[in-house]
N, C-alpha and C positions, 0 to 999 in steps of 0.2 A: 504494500500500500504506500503509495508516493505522502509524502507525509508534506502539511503545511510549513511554508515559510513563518517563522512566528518572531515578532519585533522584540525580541526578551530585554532589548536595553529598558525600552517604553514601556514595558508591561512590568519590569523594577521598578521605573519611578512612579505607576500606577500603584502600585503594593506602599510606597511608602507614603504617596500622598494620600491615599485613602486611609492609611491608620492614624497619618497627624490629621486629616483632612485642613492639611497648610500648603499650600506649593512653598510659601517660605520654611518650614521647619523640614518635609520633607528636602530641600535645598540643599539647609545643614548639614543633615544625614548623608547624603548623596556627594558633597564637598563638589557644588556647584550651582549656578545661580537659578532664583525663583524665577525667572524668565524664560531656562533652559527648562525647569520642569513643566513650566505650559507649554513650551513648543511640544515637547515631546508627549504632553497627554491629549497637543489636539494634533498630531499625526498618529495618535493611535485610536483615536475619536475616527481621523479622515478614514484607517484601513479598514478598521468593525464599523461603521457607519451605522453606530450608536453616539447617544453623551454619555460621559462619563459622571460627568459632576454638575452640580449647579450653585451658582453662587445667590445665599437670600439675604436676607437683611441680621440672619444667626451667624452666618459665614459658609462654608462652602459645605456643601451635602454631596453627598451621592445619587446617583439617580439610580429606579430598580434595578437599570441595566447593570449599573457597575456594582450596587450589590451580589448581582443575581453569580458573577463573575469572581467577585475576588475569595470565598473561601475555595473553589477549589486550583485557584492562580496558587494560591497560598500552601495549598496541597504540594501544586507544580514543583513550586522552588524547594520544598520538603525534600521531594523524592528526587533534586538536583541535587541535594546537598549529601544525600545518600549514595546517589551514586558515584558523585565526586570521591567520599571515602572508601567507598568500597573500590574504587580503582586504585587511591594510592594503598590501600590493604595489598593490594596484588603486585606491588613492588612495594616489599616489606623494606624497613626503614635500618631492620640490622641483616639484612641477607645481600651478602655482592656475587656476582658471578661474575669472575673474571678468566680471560683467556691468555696467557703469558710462558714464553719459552722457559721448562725446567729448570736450566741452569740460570735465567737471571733470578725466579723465582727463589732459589736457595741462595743465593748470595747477594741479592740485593731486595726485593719485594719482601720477601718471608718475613726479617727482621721488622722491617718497618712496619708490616699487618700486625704483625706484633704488641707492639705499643699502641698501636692506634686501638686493635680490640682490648686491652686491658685499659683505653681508657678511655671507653664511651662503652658502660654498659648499657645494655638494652634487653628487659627484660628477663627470664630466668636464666636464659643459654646465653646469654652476649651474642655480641655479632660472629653473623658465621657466614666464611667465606665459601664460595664452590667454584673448585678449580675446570676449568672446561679441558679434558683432557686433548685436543687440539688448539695450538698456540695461534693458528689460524680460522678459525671457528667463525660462520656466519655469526653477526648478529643476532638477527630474527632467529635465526634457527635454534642456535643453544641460549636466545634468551639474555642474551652477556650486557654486563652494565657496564664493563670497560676493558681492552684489551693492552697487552704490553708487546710490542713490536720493535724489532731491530730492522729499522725502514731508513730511505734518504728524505723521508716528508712524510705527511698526513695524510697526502693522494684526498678522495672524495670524502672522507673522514675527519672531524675535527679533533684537533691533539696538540698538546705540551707535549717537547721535549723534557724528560727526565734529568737528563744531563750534556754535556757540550759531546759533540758527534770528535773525542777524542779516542787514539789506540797508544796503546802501547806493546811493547816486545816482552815477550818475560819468559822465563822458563824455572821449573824447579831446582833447586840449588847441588849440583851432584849431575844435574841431567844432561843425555848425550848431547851429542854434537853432531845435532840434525836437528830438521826443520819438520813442524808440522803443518800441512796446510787445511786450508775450509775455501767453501768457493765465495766466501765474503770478504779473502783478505790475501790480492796475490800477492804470488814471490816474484824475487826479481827473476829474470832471464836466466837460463842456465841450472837453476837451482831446482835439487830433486831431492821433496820430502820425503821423507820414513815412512808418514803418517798422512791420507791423503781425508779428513774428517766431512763430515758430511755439515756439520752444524758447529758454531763459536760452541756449544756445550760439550760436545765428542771433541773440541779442541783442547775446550780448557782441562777436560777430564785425563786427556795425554799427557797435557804438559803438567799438570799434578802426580803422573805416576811417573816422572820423570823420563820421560820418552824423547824430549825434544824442546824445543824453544816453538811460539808462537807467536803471532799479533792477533791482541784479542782487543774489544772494547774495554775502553781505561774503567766505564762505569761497572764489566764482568769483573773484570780483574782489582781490582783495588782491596775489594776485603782479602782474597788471599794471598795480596802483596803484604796488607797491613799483621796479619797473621803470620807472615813469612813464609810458606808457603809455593808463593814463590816468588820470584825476584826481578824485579824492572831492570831490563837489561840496557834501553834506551829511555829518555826522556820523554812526554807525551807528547803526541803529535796531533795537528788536524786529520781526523777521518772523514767519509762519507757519508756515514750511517750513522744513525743515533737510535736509544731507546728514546721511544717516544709512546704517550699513553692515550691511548684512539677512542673515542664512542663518535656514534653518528650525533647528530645535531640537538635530537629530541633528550636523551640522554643527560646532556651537560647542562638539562634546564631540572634535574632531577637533584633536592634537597640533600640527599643521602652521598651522590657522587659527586659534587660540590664538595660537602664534609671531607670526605674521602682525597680528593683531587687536592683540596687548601691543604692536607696536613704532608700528602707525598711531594708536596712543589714547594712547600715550606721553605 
């Protein structure tokens, strides 16, 4: 059933001017002027091609018409407001689902979710996170409220960088003397790795078992440089890629991933 156009701004300031029956007080309410509330009750006069109100020498009345109308307007706005809540119910306020590669997850995200849920509880369970077990995971599909990517940009997605698109060289301390590669991060000419990884995590995972030296993102690698772990063997340099943290558009107007986005951008 094609359902009616219906003027809901005019039919607010209907609801409000019938319960002060003032266009000045409903005004107040409104945080606009008594002028704007008569235009708008007589183009909504002009669409239902009734009166609304009438003015007597008591002050302004309603007429049956607009009796006959406003308790179940009033209903209307009820079951607006219902179902307003029950929508943000359905994107619960401590549940995220996020989509984000293993390995920056363990050395950089984990910590941080960390702190953050120990300190915004939220009712009996606190917040709890759901990891989308693809780091590339639709949207829509698995539902996700923000994802963490090693990209050159945001492409059609809106995203903060997490950190500056820096590499550095590093390898375990003790480790051969050979090279690991990944196809995010070539070698020069000439050079034939040990190790030919598939992802920055199967890299960084070599050069912690002492396998070889690599170029990994400064923001993988730093906790286990800081740990020791392993060892910056160059200075940090500009790279390509950065982690950067994606939702689409509608998302980033969401209370919860705000909270969330303000304390990892901190």
């Amino acid at each position: 059933m094609k359902r009616t156009h219906l003027p809901l701004n005019a039919l607010r300031v209907f609801d409000a001017a019938a319960r002060h029956l003032s266009f000045t007080r409903a005004a107040d309410e409104l945080a606009v002027t008594p002028a704007a509330v008569g235009q708008q009750i007589r183009a909504l006069e002009d669409v239902l091609g009734v009166v609304l109100f009438r003015r007597t020498s008591k002050g302004l009345e309603l007429t049956p018409e607009g009796e006959a109308g406003l308790d179940p307007l009033r209903e209307g706005f009820l079951r607006f407001e219902e179902s307003v809540e029950a929508m943000q119910a359905g994107q619960a306020s401590d549940r995220y689902t996020i989509a984000v590669p293993r390995e920056f997850y363990a050395e950089w995200l984990a910590p941080r979710l960390a702190v953050f849920q120990a300190g915004t509880p939220t009712g009996s369970g606190g917040v709890q996170y759901i990891l989308a077990p693809d780091e590339h995971a639709d949207f829509t599909e698995a539902n996700l409220d923000l994802a963490i990517r090693l990209v050159d940009g945001p492409g059609e997605l809106q995203g903060i960088q997490l950190a500056p698109p820096s590499r550095v060289t590093v390898a375990a301390p003790n480790a051969r003397d050979a090279w690991i590669d990944w196809p995010g991060m070539p070698l020069a000419d000439g050079v034939n790795p040990c190790i030919k990884a598939g992802s920055p995590g199967q890299a960084l995972a070599s050069a912690l078992a002492g396998m070889g030296r690599t170029v990994l993102p400064l923001a993988l690698a730093e906790q286990a440089i800081a740990r020791g772990t392993l060892t910056a063997l160059t200075d940090p340099e500009p790279g390509n890629r950065a982690y950067w943290l994606l939702a689409p558009a509608p998302q980033w107007r969401s209370k919860k991933v705000r909270a969330l986005v303000a304390y990892l951008t901190a």
